[in-house]
C-alpha positions in Angstrom: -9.7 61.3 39.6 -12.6 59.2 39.5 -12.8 55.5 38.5 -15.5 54.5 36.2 -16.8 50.6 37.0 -18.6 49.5 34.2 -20.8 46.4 34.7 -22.1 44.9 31.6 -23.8 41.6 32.8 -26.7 42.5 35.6 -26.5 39.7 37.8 -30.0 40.1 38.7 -31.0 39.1 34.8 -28.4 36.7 34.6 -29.8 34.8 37.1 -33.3 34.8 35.8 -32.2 33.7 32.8 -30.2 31.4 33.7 -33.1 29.3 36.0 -35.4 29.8 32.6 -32.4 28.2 30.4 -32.5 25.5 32.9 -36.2 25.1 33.2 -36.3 24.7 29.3 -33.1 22.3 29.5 -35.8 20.5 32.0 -38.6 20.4 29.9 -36.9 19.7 27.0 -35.1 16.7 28.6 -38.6 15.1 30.0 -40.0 15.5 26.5 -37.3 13.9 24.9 -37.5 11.3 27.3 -41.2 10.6 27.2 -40.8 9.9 23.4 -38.1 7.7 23.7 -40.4 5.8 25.9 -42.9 5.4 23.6 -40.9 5.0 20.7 -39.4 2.2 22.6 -42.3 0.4 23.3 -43.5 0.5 19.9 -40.6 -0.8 18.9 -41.1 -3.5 20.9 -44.5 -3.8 19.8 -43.4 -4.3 16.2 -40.9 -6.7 16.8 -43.2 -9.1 18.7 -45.1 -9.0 15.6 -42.3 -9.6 13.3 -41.8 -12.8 15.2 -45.0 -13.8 15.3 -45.4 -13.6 11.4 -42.4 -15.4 11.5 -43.3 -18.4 13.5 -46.5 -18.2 11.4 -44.6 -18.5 8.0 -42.2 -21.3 9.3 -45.1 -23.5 10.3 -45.6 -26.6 7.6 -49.1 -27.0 6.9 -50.6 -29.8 6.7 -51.7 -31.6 3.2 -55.1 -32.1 2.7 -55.5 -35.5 1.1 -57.6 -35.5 -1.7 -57.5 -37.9 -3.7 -58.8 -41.2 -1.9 -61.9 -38.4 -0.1 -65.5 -38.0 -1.6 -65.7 -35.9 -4.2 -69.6 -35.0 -3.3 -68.3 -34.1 0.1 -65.8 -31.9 -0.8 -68.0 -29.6 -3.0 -70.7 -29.5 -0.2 -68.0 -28.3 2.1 -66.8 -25.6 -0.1 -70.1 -24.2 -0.8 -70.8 -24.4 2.6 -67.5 -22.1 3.3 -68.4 -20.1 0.2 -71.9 -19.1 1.9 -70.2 -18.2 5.1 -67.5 -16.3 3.1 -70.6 -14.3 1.3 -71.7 -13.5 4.5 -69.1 -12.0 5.9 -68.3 -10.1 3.0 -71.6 -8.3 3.1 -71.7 -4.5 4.1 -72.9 -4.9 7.8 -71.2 -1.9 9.1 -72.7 0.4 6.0 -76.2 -0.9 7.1 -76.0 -0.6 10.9 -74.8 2.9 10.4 -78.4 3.8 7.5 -80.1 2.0 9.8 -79.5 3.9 13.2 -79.0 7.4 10.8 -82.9 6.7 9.8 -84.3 6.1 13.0 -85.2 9.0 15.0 -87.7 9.8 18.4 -90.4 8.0 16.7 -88.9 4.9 15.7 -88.3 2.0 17.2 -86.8 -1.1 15.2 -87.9 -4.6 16.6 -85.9 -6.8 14.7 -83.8 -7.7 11.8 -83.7 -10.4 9.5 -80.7 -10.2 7.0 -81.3 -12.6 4.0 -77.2 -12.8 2.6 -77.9 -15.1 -0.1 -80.6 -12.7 -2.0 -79.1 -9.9 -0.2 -81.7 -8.7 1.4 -83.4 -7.9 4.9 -86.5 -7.9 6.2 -87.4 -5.3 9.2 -90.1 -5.0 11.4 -90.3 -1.9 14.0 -92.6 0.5 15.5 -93.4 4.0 14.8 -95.5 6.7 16.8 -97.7 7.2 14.4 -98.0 5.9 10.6 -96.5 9.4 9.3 -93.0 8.8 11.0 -93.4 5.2 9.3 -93.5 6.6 5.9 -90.3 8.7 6.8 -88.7 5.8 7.9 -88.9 4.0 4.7 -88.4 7.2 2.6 -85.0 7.7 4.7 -83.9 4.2 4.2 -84.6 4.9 0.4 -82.4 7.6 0.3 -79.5 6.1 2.3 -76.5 4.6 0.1 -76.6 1.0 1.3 -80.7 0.2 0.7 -82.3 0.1 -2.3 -86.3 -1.3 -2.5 -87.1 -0.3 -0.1 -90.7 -1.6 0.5 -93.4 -1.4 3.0 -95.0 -4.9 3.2 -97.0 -4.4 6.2 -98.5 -2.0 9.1 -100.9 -2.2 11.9 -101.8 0.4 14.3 -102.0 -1.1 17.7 -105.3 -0.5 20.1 -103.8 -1.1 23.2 -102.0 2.7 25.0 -102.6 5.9 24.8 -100.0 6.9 21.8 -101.8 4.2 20.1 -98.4 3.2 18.0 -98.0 1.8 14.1 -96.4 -1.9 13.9 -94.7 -2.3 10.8 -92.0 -4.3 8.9 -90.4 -3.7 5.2 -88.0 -5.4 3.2 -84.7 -3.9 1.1 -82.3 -5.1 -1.0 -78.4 -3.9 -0.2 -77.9 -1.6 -3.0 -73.7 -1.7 -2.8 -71.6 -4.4 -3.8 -69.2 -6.2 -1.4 
């Protein structure tokens, strides 16, 4: 009689998948290491900031003594710091961003004088001809953050071959703060 020896479990693919078990065991163990580092260190992060709001919060300000000061003085300063408040709350970003979208090959921009009290700026360039001038300005129009957008003044320059177009324009901002 012969004896049948049945073998259910190939130890040739048990041991493949047992290194690819282990290899994902591996990989799985780095991952989930790598974000415990990071969740760690923002952790970290946070609670440095947590303290320093607190040290901010627990620190006594000092009174500002008002009563015996110059009233005159005190109004001067606080339109000074209202200025400089207006200032800063003025759309710069918005207009760098027109500004450099506008521009192209044939413009050049010189300089730029921002006027925050009447909200408006004054800019004087170049152009390679009074054509890509015009575009500027009609570009500028166009943009969200200009509005009048006027050309004040132009010269073509003698000097060079290319023979290029000084001009300069003013705008108002056109969006509020």
């Amino acid at each position: 009689m012969r004896t049948l020896r049945l073998e259910f479990l190939d130890n040739r693919k048990r041991g493949r998948a047992g290194a690819a078990l282990l290899a994902a065991g591996v990989l799985a163990a780095i991952v989930a290491s790598y974000q415990l580092f990071e969740f760690t260190r923002e952790t970290e992060a946070w609670e440095a900031r947590v303290a320093d709001l607190r040290r901010m919060g627990e620190r006594r300000m000092k009174r500002v003594d008002t009563g015996g000061g110059d009233a005159r003085a005190l109004a001067v300063e606080v339109r000074g710091a209202n200025a400089i408040l207006g200032q800063m709350s003025l759309p710069w970003n918005e207009l760098f961003r027109d500004l450099e979208a506008a521009g192209g090959q044939g413009v050049a921009l010189l300089s730029m004088q921002p006027d925050a009290a009447g909200r408006q700026v004054r800019i004087s360039g170049e152009a390679k001809n009074m054509q890509a001038a015009l575009d500027y300005v009609a570009k500028l129009e166009r943009s969200g953050t200009l509005r009048h957008v006027v050309l004040t003044g132009h010269d073509t320059k003698q000097s060079g071959a290319a023979r290029p177009v000084a001009f300069s324009l003013t705008a108002e901002w056109a969006i509020a703060s």
